[in-house]
N, CA and C of each residue as an Amber inpcrd file, in Angstrom:
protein
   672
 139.4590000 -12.7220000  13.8660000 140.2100000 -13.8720000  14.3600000
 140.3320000 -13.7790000  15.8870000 140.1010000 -14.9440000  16.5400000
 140.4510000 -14.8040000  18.4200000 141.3110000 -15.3790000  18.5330000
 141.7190000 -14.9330000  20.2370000 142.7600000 -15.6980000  20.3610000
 143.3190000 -17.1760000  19.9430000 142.2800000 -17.8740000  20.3270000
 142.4440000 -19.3900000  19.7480000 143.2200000 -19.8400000  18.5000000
 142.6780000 -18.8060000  17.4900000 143.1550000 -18.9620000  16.2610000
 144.7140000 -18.0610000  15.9310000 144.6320000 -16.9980000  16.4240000
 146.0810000 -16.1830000  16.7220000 146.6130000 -16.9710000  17.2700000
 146.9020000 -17.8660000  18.2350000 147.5990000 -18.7500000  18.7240000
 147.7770000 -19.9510000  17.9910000 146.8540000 -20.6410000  17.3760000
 147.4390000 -21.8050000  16.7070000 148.2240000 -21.4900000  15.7800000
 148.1520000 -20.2290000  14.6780000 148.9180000 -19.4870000  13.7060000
 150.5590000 -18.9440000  14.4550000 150.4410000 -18.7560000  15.2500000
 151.5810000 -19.0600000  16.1920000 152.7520000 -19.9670000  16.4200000
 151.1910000 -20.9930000  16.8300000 151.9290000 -22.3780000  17.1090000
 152.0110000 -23.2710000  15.8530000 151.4820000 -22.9240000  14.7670000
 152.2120000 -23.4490000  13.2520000 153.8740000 -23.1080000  12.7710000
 153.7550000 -21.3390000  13.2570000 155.7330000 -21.1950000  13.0800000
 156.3240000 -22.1770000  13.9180000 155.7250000 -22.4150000  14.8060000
 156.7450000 -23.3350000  15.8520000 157.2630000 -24.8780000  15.3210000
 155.7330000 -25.1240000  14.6320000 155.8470000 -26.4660000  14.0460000
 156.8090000 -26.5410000  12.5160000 156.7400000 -25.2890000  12.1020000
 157.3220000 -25.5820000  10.9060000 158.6550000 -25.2610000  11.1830000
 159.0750000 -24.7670000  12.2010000 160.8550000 -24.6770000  12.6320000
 160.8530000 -26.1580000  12.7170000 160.3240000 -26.7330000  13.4410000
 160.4940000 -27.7600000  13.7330000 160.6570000 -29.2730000  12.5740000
 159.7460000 -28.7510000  11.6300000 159.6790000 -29.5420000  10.1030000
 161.0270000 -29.3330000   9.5670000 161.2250000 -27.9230000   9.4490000
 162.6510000 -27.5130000   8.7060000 163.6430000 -28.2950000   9.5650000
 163.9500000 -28.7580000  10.4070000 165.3650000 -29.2260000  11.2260000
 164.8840000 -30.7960000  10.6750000 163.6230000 -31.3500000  10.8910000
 163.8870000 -32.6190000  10.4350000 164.1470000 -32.7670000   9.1390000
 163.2980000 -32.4210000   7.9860000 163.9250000 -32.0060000   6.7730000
 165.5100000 -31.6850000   5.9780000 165.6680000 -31.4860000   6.6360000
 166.9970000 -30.7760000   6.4680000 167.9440000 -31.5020000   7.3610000
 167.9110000 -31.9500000   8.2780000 168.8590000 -32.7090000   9.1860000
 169.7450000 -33.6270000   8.0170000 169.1220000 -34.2820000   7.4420000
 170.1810000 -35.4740000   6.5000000 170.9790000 -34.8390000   5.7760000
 170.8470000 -33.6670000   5.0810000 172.1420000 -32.7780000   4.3070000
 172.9790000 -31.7400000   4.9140000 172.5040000 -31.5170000   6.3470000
 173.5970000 -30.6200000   7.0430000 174.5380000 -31.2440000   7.5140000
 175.8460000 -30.5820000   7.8920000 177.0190000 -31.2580000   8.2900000
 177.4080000 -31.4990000   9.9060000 177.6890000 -32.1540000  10.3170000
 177.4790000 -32.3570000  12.0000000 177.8520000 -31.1480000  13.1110000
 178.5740000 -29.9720000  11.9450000 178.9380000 -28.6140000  12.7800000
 177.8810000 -27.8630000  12.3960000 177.2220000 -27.0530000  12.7420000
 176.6960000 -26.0000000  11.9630000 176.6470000 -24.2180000  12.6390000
 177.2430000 -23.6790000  11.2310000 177.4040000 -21.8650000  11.9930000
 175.9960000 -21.6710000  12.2430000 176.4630000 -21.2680000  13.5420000
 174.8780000 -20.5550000  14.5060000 175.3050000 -19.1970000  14.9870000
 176.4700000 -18.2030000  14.6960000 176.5970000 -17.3640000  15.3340000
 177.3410000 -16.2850000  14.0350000 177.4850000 -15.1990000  13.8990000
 177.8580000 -14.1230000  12.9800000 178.8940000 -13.2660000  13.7380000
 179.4340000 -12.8410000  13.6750000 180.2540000 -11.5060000  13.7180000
 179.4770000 -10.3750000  13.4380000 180.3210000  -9.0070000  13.8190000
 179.1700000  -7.6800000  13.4920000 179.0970000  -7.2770000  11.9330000
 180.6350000  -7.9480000  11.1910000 180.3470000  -7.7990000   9.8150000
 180.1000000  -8.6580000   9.1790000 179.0310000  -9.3870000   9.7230000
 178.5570000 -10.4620000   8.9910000 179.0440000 -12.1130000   8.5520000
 180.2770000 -11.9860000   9.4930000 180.8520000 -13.5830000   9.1030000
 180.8230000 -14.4730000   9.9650000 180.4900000 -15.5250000   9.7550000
 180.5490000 -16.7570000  10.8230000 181.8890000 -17.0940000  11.6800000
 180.8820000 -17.2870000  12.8170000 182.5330000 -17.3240000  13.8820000
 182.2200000 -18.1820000  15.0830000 180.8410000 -18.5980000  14.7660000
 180.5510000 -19.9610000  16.1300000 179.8840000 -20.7820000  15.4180000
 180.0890000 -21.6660000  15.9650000 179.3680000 -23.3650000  15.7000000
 179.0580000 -23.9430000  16.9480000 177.6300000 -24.7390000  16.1350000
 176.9120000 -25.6100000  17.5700000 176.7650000 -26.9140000  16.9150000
 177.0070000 -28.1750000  17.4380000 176.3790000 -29.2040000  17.1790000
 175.0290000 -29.2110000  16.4880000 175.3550000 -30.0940000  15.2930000
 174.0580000 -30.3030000  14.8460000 172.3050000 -30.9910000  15.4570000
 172.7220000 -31.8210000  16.1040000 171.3340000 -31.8910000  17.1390000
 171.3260000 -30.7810000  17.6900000 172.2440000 -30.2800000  18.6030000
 171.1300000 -28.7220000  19.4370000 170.7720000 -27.9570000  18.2760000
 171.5150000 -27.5180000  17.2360000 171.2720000 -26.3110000  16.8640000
 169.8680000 -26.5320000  15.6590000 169.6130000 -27.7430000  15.7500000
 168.2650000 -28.0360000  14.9990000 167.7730000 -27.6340000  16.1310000
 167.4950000 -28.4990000  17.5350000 166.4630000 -28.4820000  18.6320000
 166.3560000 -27.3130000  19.3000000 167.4160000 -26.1780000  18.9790000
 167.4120000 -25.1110000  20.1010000 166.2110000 -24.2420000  19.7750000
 165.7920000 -23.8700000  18.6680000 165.0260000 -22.6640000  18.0930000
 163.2840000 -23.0940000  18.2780000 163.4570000 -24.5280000  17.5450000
 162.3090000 -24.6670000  17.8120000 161.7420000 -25.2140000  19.5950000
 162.6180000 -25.6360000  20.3320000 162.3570000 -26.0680000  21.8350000
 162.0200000 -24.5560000  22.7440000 163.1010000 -23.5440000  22.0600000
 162.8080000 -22.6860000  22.8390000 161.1330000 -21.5860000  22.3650000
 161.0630000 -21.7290000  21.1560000 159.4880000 -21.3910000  20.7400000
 158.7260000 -21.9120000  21.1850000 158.8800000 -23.6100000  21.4510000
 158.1430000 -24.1480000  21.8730000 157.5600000 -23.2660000  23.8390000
 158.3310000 -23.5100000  24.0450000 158.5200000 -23.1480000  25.8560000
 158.2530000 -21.7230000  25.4090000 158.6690000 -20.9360000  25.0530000
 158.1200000 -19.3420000  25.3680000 156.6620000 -19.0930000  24.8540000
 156.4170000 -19.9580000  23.7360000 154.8520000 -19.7990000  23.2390000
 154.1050000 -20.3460000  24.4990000 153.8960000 -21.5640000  25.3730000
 153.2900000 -21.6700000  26.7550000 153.8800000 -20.8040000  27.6330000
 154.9890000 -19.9620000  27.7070000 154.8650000 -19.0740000  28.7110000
 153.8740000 -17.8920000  28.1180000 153.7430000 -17.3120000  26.9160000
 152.7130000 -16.4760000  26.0810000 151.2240000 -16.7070000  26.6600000
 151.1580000 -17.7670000  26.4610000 149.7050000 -18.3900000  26.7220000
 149.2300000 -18.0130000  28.0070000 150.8850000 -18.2830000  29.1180000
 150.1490000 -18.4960000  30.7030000 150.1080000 -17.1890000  31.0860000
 150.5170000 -16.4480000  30.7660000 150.5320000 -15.0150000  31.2580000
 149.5340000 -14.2540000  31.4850000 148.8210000 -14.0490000  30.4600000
 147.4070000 -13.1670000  30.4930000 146.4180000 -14.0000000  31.8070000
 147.2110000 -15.1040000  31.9280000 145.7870000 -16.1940000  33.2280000
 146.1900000 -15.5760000  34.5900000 147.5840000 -15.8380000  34.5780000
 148.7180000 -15.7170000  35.9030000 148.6160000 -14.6120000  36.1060000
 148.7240000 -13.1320000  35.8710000 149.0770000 -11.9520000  35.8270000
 147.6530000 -11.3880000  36.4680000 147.9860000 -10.6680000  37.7490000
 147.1720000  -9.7090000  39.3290000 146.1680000  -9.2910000  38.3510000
 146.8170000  -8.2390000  36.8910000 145.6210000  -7.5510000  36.6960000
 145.5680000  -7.7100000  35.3790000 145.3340000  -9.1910000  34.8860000
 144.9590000 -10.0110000  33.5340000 143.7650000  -8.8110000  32.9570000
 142.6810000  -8.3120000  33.6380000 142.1580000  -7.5170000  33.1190000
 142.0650000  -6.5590000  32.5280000 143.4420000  -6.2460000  32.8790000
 144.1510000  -4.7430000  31.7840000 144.6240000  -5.5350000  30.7680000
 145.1830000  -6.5960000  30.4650000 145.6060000  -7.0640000  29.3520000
 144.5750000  -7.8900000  28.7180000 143.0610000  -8.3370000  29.2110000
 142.1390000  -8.1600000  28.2950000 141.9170000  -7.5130000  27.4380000
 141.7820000  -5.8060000  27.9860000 141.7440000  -4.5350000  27.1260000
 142.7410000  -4.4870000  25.8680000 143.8660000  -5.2010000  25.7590000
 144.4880000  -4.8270000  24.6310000 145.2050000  -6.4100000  24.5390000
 144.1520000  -7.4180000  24.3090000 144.6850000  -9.0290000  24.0960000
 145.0280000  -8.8650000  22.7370000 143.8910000  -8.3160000  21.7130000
 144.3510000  -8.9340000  19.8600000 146.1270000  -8.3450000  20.1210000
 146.1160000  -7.3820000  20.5740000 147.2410000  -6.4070000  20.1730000
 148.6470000  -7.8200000  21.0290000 147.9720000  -7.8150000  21.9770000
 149.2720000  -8.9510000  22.7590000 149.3390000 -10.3900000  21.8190000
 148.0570000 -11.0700000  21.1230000 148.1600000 -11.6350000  20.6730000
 149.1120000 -11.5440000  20.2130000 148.9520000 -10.9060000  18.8790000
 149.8050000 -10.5360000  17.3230000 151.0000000  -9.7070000  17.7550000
 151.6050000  -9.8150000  18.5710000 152.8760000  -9.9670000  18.9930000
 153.7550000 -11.5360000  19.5550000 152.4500000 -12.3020000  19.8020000
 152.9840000 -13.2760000  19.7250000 153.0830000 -14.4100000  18.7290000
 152.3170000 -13.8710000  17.3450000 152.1240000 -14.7570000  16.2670000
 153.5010000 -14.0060000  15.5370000 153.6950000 -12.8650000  15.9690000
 155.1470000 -12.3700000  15.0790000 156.1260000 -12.6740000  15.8620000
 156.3480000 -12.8370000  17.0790000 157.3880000 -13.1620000  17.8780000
 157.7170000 -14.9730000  17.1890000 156.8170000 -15.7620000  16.7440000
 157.1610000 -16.7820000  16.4590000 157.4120000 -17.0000000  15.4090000
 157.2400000 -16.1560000  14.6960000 157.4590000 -15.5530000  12.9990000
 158.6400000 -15.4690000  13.0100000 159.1640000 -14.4490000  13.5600000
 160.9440000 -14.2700000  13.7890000 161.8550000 -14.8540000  14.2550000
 161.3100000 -16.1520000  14.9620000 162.0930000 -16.8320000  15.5660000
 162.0360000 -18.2800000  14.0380000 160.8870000 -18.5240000  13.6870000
 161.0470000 -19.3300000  12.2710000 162.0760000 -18.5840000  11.6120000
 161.7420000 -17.2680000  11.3530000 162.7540000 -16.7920000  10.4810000
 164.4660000 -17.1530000  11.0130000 164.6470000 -16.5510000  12.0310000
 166.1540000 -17.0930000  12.1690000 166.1420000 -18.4250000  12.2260000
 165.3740000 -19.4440000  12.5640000 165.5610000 -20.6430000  12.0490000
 165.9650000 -21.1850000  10.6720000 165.0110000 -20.6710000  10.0230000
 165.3400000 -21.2300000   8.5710000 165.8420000 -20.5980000   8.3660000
 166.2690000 -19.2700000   8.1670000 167.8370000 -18.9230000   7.6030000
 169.2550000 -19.2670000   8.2420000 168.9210000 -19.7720000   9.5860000
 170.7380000 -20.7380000   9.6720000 170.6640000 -22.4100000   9.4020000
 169.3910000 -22.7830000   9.0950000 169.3340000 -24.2470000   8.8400000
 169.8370000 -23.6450000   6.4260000 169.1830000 -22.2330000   6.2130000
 169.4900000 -22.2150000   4.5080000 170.9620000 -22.4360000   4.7420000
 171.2310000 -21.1970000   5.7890000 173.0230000 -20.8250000   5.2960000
 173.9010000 -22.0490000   5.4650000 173.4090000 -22.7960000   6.1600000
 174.3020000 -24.1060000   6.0180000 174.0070000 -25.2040000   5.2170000
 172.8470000 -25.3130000   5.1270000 172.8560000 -26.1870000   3.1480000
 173.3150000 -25.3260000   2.2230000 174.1840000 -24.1590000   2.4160000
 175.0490000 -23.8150000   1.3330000 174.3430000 -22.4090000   0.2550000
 173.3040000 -22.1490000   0.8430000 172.6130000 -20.6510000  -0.0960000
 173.1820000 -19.5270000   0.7120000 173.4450000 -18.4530000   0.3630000
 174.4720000 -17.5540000   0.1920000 173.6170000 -16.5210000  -0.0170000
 173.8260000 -15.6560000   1.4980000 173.0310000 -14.2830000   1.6040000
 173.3200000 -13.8790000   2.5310000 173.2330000 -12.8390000   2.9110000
 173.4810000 -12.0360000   4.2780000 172.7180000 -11.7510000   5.6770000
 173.4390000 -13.1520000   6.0430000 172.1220000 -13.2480000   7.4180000
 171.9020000 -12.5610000   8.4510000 173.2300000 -11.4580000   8.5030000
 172.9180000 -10.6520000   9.5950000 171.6030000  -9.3890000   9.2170000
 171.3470000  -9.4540000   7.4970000 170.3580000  -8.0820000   6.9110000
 169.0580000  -9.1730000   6.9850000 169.1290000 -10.6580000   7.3140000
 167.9030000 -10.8230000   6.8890000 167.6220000 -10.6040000   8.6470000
 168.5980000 -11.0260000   9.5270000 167.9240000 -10.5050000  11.1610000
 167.6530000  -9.3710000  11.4770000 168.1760000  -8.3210000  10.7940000
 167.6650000  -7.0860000  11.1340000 166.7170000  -6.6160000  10.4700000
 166.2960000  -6.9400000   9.5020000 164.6700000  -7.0850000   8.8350000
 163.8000000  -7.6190000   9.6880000 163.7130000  -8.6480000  10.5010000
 163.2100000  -9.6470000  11.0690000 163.1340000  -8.9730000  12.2050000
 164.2800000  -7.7100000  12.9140000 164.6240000  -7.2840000  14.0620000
 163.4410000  -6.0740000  14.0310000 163.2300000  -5.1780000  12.7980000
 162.8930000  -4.0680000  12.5300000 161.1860000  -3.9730000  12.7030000
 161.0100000  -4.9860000  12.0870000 159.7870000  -5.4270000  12.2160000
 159.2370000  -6.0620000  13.2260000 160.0760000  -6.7110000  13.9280000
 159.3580000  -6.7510000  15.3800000 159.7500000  -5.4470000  16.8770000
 160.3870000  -4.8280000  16.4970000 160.6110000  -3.2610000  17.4110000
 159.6360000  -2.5880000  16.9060000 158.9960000  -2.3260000  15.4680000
 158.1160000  -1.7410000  15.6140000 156.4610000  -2.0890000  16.3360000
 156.3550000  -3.0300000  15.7520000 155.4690000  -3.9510000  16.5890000
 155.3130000  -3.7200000  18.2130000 156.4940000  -3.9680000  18.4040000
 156.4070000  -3.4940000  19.7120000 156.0530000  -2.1000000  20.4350000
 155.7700000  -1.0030000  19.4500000 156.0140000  -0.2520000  19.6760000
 154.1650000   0.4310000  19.4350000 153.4560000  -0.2870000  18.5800000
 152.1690000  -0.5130000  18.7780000 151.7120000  -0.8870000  19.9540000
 152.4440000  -2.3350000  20.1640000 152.1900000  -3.0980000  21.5050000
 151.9560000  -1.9310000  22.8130000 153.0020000  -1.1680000  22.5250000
 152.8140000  -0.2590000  23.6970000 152.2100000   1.1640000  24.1300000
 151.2280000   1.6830000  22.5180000 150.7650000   2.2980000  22.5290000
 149.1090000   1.7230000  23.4630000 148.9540000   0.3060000  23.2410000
 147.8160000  -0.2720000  23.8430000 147.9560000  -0.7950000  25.1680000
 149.4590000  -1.2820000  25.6190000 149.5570000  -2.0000000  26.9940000
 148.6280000  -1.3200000  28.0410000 148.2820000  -2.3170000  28.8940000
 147.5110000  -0.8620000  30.1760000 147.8910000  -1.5480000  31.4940000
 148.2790000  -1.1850000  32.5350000 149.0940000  -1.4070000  33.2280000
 148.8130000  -2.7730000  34.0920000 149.9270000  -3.6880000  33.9520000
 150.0100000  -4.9010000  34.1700000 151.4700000  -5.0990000  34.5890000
 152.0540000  -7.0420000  35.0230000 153.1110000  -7.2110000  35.9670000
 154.1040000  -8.2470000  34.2670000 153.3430000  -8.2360000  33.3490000
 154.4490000  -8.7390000  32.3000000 154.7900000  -7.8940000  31.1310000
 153.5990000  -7.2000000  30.4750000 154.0630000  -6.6730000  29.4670000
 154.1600000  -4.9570000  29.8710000 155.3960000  -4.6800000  29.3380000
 155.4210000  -2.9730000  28.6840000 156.2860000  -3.1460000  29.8310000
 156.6430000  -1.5840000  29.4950000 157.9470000  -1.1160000  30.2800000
 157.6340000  -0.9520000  31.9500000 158.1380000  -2.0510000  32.9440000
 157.5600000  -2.4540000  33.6460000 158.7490000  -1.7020000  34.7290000
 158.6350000  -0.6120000  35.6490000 159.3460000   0.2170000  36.5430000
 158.9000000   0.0930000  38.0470000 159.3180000   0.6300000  38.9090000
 158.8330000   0.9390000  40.0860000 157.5240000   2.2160000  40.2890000
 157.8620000   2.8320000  39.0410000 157.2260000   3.7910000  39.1230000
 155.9870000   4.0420000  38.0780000 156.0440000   3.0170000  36.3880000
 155.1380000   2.9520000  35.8830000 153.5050000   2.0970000  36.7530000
 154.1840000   0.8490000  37.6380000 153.4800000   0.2300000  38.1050000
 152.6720000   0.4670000  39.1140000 153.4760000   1.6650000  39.8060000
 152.5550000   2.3860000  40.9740000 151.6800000   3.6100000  40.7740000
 151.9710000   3.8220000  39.5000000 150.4910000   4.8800000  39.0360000
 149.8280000   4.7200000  37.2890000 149.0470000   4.8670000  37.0360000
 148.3880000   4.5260000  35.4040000 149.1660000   5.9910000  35.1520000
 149.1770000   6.7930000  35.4600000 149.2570000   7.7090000  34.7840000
 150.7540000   8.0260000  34.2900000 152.0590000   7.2390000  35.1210000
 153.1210000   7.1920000  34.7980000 153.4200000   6.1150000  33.8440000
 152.3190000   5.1460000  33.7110000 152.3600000   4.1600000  33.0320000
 152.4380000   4.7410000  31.9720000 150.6300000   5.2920000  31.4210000
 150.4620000   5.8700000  30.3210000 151.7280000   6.5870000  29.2340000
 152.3240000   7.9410000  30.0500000 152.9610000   8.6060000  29.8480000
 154.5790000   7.8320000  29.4460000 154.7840000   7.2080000  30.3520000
 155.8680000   6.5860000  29.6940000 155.8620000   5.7500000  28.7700000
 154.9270000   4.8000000  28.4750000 154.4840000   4.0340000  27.2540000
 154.0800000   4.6010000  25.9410000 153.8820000   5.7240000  26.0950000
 153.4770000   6.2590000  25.0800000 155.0370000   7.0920000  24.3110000
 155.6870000   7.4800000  25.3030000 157.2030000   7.4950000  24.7650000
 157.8010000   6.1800000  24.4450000 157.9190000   5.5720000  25.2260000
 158.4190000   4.3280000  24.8050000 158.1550000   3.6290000  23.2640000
 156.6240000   3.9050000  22.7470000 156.3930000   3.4890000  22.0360000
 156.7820000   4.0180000  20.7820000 157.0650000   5.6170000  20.5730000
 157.8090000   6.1530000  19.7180000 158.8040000   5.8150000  19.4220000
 159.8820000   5.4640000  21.0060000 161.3220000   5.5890000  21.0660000
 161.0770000   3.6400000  19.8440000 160.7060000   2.7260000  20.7200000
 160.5780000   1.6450000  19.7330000 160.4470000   1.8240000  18.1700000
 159.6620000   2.5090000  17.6390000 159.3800000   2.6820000  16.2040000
 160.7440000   3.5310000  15.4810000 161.3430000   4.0980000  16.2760000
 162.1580000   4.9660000  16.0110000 163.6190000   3.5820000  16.3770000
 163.4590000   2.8580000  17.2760000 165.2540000   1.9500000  17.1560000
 164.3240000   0.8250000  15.8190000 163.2110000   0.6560000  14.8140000
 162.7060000   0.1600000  13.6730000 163.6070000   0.2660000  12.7960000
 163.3490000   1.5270000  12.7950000 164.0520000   2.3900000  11.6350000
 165.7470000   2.5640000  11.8520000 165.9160000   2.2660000  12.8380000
 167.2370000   2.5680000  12.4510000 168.1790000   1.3540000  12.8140000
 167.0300000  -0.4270000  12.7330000 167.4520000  -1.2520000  12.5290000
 167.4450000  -1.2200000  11.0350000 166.2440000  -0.7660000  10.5350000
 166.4640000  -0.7590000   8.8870000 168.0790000  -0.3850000   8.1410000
 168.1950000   0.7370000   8.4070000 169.8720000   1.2310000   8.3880000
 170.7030000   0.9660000   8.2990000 170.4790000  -0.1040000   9.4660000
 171.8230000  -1.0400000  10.0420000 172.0230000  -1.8270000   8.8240000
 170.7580000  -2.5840000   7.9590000 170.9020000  -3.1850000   6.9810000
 172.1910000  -2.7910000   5.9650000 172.3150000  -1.2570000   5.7180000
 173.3500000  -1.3520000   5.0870000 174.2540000  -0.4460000   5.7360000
 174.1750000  -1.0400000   6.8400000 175.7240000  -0.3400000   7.6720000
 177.0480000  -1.0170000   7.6960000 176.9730000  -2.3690000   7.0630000
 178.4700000  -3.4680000   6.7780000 178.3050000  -3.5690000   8.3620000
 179.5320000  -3.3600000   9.0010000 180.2760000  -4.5470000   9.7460000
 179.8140000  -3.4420000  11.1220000 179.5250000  -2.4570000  11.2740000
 178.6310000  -1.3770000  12.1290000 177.1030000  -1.8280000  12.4550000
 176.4390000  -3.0820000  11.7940000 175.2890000  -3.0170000  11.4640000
 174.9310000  -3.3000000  12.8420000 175.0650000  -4.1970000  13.6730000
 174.9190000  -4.6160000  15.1050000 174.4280000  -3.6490000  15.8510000
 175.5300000  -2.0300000  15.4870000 175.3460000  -1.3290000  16.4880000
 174.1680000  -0.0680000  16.4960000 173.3170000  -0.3520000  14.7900000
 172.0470000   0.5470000  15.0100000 171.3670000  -0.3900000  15.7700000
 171.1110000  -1.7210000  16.4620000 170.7660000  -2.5330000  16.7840000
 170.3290000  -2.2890000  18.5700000 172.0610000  -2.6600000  19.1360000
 172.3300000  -1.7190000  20.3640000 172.3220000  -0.6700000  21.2660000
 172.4070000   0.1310000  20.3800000 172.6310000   1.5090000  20.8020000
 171.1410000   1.9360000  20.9670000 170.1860000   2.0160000  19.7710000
 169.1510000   2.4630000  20.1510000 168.4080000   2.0890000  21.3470000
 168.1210000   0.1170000  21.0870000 167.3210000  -0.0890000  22.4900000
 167.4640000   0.0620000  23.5820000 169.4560000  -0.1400000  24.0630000
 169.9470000   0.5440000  25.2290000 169.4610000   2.1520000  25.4680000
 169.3680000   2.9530000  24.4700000 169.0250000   3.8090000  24.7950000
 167.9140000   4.0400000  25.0240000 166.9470000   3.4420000  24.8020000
 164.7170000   3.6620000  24.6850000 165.3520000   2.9160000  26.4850000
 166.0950000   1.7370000  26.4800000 165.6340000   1.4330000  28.0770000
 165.9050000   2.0560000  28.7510000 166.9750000   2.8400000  28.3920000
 167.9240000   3.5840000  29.9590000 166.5850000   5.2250000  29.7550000
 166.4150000   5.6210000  28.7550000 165.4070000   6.3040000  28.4060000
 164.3410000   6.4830000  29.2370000 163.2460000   5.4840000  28.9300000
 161.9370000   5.1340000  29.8510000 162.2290000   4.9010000  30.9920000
 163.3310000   3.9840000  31.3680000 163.4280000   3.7890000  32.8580000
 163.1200000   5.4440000  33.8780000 164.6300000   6.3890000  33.0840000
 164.5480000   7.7510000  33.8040000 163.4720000   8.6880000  33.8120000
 162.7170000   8.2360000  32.4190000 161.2410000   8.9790000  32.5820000
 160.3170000   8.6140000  33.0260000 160.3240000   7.2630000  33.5760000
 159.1000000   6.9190000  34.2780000 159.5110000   7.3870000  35.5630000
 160.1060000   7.7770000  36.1170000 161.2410000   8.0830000  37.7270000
 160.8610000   9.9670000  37.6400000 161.3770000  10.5190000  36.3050000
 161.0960000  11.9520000  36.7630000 159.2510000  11.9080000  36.2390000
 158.4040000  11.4850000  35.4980000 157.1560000  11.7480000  35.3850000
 156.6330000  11.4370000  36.4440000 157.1700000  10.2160000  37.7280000
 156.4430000  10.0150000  38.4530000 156.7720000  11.2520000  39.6210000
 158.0540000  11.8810000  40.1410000 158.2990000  13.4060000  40.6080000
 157.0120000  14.1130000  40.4300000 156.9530000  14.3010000  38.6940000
 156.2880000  15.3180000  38.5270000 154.7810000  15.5410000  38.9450000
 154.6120000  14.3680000  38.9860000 153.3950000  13.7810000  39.5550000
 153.3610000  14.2240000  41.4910000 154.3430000  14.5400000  41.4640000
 154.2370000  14.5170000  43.3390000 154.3910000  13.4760000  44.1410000
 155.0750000  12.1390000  43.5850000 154.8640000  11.2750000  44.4960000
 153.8260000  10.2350000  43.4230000 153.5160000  10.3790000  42.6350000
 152.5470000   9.6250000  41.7010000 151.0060000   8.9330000  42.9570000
 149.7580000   9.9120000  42.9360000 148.5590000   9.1610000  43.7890000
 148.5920000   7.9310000  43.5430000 147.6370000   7.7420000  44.2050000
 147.4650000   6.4710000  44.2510000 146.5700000   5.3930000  43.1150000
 146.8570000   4.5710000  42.8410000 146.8460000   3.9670000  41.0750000
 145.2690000   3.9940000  41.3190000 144.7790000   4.1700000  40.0200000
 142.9120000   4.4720000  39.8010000 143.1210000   6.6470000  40.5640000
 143.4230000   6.5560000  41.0070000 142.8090000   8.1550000  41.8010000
 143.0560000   9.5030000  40.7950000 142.6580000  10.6220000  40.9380000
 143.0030000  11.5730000  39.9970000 144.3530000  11.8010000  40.2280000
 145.0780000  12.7620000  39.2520000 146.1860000  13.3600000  39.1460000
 146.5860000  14.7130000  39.6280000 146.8960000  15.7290000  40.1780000
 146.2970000  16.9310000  40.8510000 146.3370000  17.5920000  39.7520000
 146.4740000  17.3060000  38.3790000 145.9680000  17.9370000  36.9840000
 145.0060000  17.9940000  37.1550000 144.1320000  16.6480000  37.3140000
 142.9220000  16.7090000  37.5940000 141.7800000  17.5460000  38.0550000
């Protein structure tokens, strides 16, 4: 499959958020819960026009920012090297965003389930993903853990992405967890990714030290 087609499969979740709000618009009620608590109970409401138009408008707009990136971006050519992989992060990124769509357009026609376990399913599965994503990123100005210091050498890139990408697979799993953590569930959520960022940030900062100053990007390493 190429991009072309990874992208229209994409841009079908977008369309079918978009089916579900018209569909469904005539039996929802002019309030609708769009927001949860950490133990799972509703505690905000949005107007029924935005909260149909919000999910799918904003898929809409981030799927063309998806698109423009790999064109726009200094060194599009590193993200040649690992496009399927950027793709299919963006055919699941729109996956998950259908998903929380249609499960706050279900929970308010009245079906009865626990929407904060179906987002962290939805959550789990795209952290890991990501976490592929970043075993392939190669150094570029949008995707992967983007520092002062990954960007000024491949080799701090490498090295930190390749942690990063563990630390991701690892806040997966312990979104899974959260599933049955009750009213705590939020915070396998939190805690981990705050921690992978504050994480990578400091290791891309001491790997690049260790490096001496990190050479200059393309040049050897004095490993080398």
């Amino acid at each position: 499959m190429d991009t072309t087609r990874r992208y229209l499969v994409a841009a079908a979740f977008v369309v079918c958020s978009g089916l579900v709000s018209v569909v469904a618009a005539p039996d929802l009620p002019a309030e609708l819960v769009t927001h949860w608590n950490a133990a799972g109970e509703p505690d905000g409401t949005m107007s029924k026009s935005v909260a149909l138009a919000l999910i799918p408008g904003l898929s809409m707009v981030l799927l063309g920012l998806f698109v423009l990136i790999p064109r726009i971006d200094p060194l599009r050519a590193n993200i040649a090297d690992f496009r399927r992989h950027y793709d299919w992060f963006v055919v699941l990124f729109a996956a998950y965003m259908f998903l929380v769509h249609a499960g706050i357009v279900a929970f308010n026609l009245g079906y009865e389930f626990d929407f904060v376990a179906l987002v962290l399913l939805g959550v789990a599965g795209l952290f890991y993903y990501v976490g592929v994503l970043l075993e392939q990123a190669g150094r570029n100005w949008f995707v992967g853990i983007r520092t002062p210091w990954t960007l000024s050498s491949d080799a701090v890139w490498d090295a930190t992405h390749e942690l990063g990408a563990r630390l991701f697979k690892i806040c997966a799993l312990a979104a899974l967890f959260g599933v049955f953590a009750g009213e705590y569930a939020v915070y396998f959520v939190l805690v981990p990714a705050l921690g992978t960022a504050v994480i990578t940030v400091v290791y891309s900062y001491v790997v690049y030290e260790r490096l001496d100053g990190a050479p200059a990007v393309g040049s050897k390493t004095p490993e080398e």
